[in-house]
N, CA, C and O atoms as a GROMACS GRO file, in nm:
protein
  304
    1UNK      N    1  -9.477  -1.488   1.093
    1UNK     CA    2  -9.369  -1.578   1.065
    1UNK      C    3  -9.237  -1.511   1.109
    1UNK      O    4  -9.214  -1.399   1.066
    2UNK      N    5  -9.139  -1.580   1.202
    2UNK     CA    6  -9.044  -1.507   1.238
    2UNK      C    7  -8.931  -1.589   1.154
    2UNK      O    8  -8.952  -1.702   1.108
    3UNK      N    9  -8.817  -1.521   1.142
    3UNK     CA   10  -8.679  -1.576   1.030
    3UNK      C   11  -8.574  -1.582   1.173
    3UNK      O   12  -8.584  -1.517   1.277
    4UNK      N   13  -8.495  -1.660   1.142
    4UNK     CA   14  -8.428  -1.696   1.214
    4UNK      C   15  -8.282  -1.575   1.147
    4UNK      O   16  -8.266  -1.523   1.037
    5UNK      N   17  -8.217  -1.571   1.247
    5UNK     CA   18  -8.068  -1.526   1.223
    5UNK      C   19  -7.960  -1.631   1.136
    5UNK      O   20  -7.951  -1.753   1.150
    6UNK      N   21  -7.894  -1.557   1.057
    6UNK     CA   22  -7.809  -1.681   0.967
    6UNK      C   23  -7.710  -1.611   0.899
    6UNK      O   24  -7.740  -1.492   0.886
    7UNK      N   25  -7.624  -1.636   0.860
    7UNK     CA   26  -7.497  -1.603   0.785
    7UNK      C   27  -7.508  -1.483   0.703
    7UNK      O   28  -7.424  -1.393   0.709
    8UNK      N   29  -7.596  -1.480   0.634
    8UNK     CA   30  -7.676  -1.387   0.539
    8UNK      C   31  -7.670  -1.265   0.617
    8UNK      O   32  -7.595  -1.171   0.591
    9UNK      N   33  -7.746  -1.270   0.707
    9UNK     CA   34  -7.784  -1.105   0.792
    9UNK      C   35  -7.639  -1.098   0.844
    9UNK      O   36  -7.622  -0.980   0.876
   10UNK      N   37  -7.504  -1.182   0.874
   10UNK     CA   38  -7.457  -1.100   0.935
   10UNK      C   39  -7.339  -1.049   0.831
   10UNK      O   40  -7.261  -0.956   0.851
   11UNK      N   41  -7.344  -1.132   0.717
   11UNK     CA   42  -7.273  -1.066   0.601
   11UNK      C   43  -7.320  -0.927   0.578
   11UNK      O   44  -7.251  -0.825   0.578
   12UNK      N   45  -7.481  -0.943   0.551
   12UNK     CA   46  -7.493  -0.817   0.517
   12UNK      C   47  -7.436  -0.655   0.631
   12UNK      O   48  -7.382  -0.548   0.604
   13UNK      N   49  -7.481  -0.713   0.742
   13UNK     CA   50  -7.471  -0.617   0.863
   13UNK      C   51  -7.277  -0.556   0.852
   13UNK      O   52  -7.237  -0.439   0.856
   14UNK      N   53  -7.196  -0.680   0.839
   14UNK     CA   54  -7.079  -0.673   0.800
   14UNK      C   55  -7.022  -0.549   0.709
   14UNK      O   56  -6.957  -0.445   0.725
   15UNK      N   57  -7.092  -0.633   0.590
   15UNK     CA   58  -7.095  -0.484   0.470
   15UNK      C   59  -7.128  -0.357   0.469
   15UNK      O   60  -7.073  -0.265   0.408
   16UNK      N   61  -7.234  -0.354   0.548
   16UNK     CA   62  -7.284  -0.230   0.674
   16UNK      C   63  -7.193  -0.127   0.720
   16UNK      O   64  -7.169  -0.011   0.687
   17UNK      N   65  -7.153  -0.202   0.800
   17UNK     CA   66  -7.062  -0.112   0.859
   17UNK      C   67  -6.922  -0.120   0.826
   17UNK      O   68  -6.852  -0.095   0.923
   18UNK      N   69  -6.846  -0.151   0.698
   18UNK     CA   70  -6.723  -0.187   0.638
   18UNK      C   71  -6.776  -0.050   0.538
   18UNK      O   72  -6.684   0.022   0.499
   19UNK      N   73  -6.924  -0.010   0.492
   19UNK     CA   74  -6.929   0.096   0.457
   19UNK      C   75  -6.939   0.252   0.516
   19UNK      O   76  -6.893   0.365   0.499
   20UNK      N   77  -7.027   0.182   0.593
   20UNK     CA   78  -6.985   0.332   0.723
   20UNK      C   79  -6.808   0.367   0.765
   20UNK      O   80  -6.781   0.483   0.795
   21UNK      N   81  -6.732   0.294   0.764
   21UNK     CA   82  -6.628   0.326   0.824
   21UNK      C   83  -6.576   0.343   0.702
   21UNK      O   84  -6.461   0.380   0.729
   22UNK      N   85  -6.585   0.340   0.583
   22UNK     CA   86  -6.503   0.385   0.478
   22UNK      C   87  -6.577   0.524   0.434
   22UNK      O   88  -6.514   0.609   0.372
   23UNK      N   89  -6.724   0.543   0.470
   23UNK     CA   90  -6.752   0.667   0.422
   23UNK      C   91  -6.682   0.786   0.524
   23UNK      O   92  -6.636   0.895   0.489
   24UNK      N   93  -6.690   0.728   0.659
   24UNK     CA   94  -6.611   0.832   0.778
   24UNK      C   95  -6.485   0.823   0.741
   24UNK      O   96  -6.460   0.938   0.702
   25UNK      N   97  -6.368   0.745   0.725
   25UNK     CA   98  -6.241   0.787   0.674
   25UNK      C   99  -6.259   0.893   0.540
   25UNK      O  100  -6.204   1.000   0.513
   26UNK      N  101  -6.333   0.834   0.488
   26UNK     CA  102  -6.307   0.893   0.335
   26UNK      C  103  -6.329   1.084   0.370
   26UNK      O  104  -6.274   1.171   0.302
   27UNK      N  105  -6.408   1.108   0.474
   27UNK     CA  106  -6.484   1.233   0.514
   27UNK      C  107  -6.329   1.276   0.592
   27UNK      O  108  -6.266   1.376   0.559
   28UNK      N  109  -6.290   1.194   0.682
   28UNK     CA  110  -6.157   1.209   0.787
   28UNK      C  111  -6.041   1.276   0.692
   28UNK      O  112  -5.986   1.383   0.715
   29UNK      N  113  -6.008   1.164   0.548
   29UNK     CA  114  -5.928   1.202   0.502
   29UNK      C  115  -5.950   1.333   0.387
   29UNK      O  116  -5.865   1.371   0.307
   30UNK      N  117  -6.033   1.366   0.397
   30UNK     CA  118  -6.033   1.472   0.269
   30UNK      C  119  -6.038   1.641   0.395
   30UNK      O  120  -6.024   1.755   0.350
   31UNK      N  121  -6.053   1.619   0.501
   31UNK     CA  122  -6.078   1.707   0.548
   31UNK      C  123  -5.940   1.790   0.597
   31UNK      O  124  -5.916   1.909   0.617
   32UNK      N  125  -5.855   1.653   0.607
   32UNK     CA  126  -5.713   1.637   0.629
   32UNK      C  127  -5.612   1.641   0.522
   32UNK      O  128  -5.491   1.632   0.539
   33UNK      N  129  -5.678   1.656   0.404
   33UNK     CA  130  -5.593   1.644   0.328
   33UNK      C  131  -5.517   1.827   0.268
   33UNK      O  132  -5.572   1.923   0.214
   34UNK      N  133  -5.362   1.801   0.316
   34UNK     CA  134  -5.276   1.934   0.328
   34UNK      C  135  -5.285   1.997   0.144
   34UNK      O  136  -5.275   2.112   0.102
   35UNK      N  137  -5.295   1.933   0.107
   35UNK     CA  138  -5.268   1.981   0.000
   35UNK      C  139  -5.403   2.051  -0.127
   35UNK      O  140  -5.388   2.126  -0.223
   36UNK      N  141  -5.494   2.002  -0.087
   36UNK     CA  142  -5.633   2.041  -0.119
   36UNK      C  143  -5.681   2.107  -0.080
   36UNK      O  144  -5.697   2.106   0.042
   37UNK      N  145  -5.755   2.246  -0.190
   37UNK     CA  146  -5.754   2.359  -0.133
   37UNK      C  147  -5.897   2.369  -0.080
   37UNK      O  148  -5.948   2.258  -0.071
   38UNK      N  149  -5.978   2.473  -0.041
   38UNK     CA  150  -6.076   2.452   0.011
   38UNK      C  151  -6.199   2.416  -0.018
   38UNK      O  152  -6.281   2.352   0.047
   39UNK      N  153  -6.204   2.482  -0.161
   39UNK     CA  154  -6.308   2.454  -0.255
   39UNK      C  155  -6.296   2.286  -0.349
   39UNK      O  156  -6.400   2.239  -0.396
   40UNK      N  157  -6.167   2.216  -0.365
   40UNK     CA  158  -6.168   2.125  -0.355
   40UNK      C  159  -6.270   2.007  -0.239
   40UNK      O  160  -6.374   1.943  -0.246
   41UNK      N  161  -6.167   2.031  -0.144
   41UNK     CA  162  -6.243   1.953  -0.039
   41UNK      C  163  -6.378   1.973   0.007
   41UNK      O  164  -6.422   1.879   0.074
   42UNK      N  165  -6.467   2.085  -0.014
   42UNK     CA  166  -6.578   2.156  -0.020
   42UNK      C  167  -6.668   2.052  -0.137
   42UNK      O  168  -6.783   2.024  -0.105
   43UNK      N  169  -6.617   2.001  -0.261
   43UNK     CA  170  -6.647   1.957  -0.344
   43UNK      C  171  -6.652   1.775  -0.349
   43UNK      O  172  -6.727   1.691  -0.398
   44UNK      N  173  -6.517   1.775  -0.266
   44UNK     CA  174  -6.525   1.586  -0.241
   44UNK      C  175  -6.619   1.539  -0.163
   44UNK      O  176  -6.676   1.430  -0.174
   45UNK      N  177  -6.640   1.645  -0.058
   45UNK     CA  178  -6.744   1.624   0.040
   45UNK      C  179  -6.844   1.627   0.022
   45UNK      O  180  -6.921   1.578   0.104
   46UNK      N  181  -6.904   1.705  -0.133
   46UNK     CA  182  -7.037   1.708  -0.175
   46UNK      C  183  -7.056   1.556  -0.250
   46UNK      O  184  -7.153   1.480  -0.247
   47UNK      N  185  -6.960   1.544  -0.300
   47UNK     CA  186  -6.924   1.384  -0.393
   47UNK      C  187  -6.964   1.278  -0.291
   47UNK      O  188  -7.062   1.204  -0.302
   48UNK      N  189  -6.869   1.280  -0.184
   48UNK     CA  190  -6.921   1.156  -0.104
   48UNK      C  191  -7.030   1.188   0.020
   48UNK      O  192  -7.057   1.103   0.105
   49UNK      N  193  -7.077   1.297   0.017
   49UNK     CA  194  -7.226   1.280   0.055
   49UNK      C  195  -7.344   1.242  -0.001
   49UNK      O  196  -7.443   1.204   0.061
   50UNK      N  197  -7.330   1.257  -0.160
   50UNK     CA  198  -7.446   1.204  -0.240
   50UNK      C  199  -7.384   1.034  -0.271
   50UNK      O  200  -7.440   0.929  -0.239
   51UNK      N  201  -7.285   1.047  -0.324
   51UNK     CA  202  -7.280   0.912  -0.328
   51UNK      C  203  -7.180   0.850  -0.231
   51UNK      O  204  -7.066   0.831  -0.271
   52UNK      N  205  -7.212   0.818  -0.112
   52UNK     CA  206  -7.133   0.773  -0.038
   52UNK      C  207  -7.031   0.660  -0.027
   52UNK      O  208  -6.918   0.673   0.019
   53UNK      N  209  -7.073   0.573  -0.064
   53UNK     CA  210  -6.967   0.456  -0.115
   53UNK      C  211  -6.922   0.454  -0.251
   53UNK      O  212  -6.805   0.415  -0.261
   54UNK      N  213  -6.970   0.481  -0.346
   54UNK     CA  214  -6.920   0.544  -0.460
   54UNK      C  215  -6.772   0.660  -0.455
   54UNK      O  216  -6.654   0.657  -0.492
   55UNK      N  217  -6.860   0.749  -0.390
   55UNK     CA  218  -6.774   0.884  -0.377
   55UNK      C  219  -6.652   0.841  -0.298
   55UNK      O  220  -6.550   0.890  -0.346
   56UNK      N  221  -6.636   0.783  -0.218
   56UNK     CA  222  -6.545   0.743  -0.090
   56UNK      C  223  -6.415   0.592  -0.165
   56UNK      O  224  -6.305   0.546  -0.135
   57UNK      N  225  -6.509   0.570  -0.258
   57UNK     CA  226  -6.436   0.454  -0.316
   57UNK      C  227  -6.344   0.536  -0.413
   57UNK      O  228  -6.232   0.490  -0.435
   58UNK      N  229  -6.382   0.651  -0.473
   58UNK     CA  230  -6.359   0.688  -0.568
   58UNK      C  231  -6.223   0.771  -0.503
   58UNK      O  232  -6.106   0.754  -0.538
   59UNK      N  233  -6.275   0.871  -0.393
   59UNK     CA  234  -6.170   0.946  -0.323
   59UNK      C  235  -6.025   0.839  -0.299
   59UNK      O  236  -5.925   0.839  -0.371
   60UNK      N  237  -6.039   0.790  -0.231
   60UNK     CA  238  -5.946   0.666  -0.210
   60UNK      C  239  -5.838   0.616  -0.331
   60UNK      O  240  -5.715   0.618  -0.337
   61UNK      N  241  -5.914   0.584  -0.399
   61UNK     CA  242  -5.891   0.560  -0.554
   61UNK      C  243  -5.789   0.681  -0.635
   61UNK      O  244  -5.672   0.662  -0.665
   62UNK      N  245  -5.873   0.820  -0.665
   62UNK     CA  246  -5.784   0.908  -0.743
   62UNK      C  247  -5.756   1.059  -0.669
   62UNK      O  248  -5.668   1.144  -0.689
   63UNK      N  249  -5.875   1.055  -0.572
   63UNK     CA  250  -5.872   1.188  -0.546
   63UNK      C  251  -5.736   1.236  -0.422
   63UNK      O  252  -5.678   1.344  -0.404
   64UNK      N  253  -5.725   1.131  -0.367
   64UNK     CA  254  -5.637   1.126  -0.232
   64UNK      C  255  -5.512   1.139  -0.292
   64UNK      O  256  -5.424   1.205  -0.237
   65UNK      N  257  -5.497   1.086  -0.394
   65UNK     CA  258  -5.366   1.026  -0.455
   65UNK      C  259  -5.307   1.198  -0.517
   65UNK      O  260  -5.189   1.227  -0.497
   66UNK      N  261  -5.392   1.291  -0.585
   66UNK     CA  262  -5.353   1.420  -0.622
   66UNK      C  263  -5.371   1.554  -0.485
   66UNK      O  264  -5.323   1.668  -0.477
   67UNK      N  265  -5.455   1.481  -0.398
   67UNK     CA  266  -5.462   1.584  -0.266
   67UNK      C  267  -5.346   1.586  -0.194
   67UNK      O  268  -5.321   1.693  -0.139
   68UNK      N  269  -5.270   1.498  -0.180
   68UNK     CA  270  -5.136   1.474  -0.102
   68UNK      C  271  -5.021   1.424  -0.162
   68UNK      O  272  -4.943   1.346  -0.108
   69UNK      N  273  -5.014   1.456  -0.238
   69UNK     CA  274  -4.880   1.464  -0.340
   69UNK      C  275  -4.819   1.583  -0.335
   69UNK      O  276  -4.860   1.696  -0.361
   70UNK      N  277  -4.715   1.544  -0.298
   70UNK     CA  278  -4.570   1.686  -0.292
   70UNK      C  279  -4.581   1.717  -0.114
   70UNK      O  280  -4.629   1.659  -0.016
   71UNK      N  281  -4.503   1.850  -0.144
   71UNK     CA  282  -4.512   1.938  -0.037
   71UNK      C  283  -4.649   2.000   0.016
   71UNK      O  284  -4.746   2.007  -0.059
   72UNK      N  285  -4.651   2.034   0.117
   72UNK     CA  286  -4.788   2.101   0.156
   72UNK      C  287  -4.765   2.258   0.167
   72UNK      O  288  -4.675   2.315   0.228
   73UNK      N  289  -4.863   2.310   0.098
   73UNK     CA  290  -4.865   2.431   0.099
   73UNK      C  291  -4.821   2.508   0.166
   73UNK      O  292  -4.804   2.489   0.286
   74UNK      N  293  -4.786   2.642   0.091
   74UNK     CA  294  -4.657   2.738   0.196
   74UNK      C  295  -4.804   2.815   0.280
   74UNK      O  296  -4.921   2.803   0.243
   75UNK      N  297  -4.759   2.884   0.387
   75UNK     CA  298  -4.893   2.936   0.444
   75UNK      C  299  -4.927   3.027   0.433
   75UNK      O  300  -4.822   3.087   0.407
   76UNK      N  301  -5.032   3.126   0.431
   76UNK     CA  302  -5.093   3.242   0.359
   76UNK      C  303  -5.032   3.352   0.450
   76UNK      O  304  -5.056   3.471   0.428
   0.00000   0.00000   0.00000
């Protein structure tokens, strides 16, 4: 029995990749982020590798918001 293509698959496919590209920013921005030290970002990255849309929703949410606040660190 073959299924035809329909709204459904391409919602889902949609959601797909609206999650892939938020798990790669979320990876983009923590890697980038000046103010987070290493073992931080060492740690977000463990967060949104296990839970990837979770973790990435979450980064976005609180973690970004204390990684890049203020000045960026004086340099070693």
């Amino acid at each position: 029995m073959v299924s035809s293509f329909n709204i459904w698959h391409l919602v889902i496919i949609l959601v797909g990749i609206a999650a892939f590209v938020l798990f790669i920013a979320a990876l983009v921005s923590i890697a980038r982020a000046p103010r987070a030290s290493t073992g931080e970002k060492v740690i977000w990255i463990v967060v949104v590798l296990i839970l990837p849309l979770l973790g990435s929703i979450v980064w976005f949410a609180v973690g970004r918001r204390f990684a890049t606040a203020g000045d960026p660190p004086a340099p070693v």
